[in-house]
C-alpha positions, 0 to 999 in steps of 0.5 A: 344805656348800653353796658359792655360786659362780659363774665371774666370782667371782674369789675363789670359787676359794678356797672351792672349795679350802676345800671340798676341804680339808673333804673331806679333813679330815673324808673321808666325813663332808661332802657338798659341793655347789657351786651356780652362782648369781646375778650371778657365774653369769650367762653373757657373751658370751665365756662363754656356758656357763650353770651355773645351774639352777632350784633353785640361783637359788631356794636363792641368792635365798630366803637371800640368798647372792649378795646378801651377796656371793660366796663364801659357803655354809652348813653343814646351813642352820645358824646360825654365830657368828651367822649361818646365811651363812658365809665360806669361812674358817669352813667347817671349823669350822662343818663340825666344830660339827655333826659333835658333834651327835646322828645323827637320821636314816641316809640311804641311796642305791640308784641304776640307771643304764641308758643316759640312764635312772635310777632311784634308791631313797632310804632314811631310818631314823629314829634319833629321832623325825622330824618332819611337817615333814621333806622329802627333796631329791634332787639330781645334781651333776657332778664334773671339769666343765672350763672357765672360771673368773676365780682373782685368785690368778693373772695373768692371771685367766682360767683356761680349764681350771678344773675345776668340783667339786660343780656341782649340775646339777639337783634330781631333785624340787624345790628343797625336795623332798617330805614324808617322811611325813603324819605325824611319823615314829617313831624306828627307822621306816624310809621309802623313796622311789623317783625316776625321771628321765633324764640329760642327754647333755651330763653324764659319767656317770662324774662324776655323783653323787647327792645326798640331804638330809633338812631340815626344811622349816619352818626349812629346816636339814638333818638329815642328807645323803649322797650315791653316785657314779651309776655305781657 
């Protein structure tokens, strides 16, 4: 579940809130990610914090979340009741829609952390055949992020210690990651990948999770997704 946010969104606390009732209701079958983007992430002078990141504006720009107005997200990129942009409202029907679907792949996360270093190995075993066309993305998002956030259900609207869940502070390989393989991967073929990077100082380790995806890089609908807490 990707949820399109930003803090001068004055109605994207609800959704934030829609997420947390997704994870709930389907515990550990959803993968939240919450992507700080376009005009409502800008930062102002009274809020010069900037939760955006490279590969959040180009996911925002590339399927017009933003520009079909705030809040909005997908589930696995997949068309819903029309449309692959869904409101909030939607999401856990979406979210249940999918899980009815056939398992294609198992996604696996394996990370080491030693200081500001990590490292991090991404398993894939394919349960039916892949295809040439598969990406892996790895991302890093931060839970328990305090700080400002416009909630119209409250007057006055300016909450200064609103705790930011999911917020997707970088993509470890690129926005649309790398290719799995050259080829179309065999059903129960197995594929690993290694990652390297180092965390920034600002981020609290202990809220830190890793985020894998398989997606299909032609339509860019997600195959399967997972994700582990860093520390752990």
């Amino acid at each position: 579940l990707e949820d399109y946010t930003g803090f001068t969104c004055g109605n994207c606390p609800k959704a934030a809130d829609a997420a947390k009732q997704a994870e709930a209701q389907f515990a550990g079958r959803v993968v939240v990610m919450a992507v700080h983007a376009g005009f409502f992430a800008e930062p102002t002078p009274q809020h010069p914090k900037d939760y955006r990141t490279p590969a959040g504006e180009e996911l925002d720009v590339y399927f017009g979340i933003s520009a079909a107005g705030n809040p909005n997200g997908m589930v696995n990129r997949k068309s819903f009741n029309g449309g692959r942009i869904i409101a909030y409202g939607s999401w856990g029907d979406a979210i249940a829609a999918e899980l009815q679907q056939p398992l294609k792949a198992f996604l696996k996360i394996e990370p080491s952390y030693n200081g500001s270093n990590v490292s991090a190995s991404v398993s894939i075993k394919y349960k039916e055949a892949g295809s040439a066309s598969d990406h892996l993305v790895l991302c890093l998002v931060e839970d328990s992020v305090i700080g400002y956030q416009k909630d119209y259900r409250f007057t006055p609207s300016d909450i200064y210690d609103f705790k930011h869940m999911h917020m997707l502070r970088r993509s470890i390989n690129g926005t649309w990651g790398e290719a799995v393989s050259s080829t179309a991967p065999a059903a129960g073929q197995t594929i690993t990948k290694q990652y390297q990077f180092t965390l920034n100082p600002d981020w609290n380790v202990s809220k830190c999770k890793l985020v894998a995806y398989l997606q299909n890089n032609t339509t860019k609908e997600v195959i399967q997704a997972t994700e582990v807490h860093l520390a752990e």
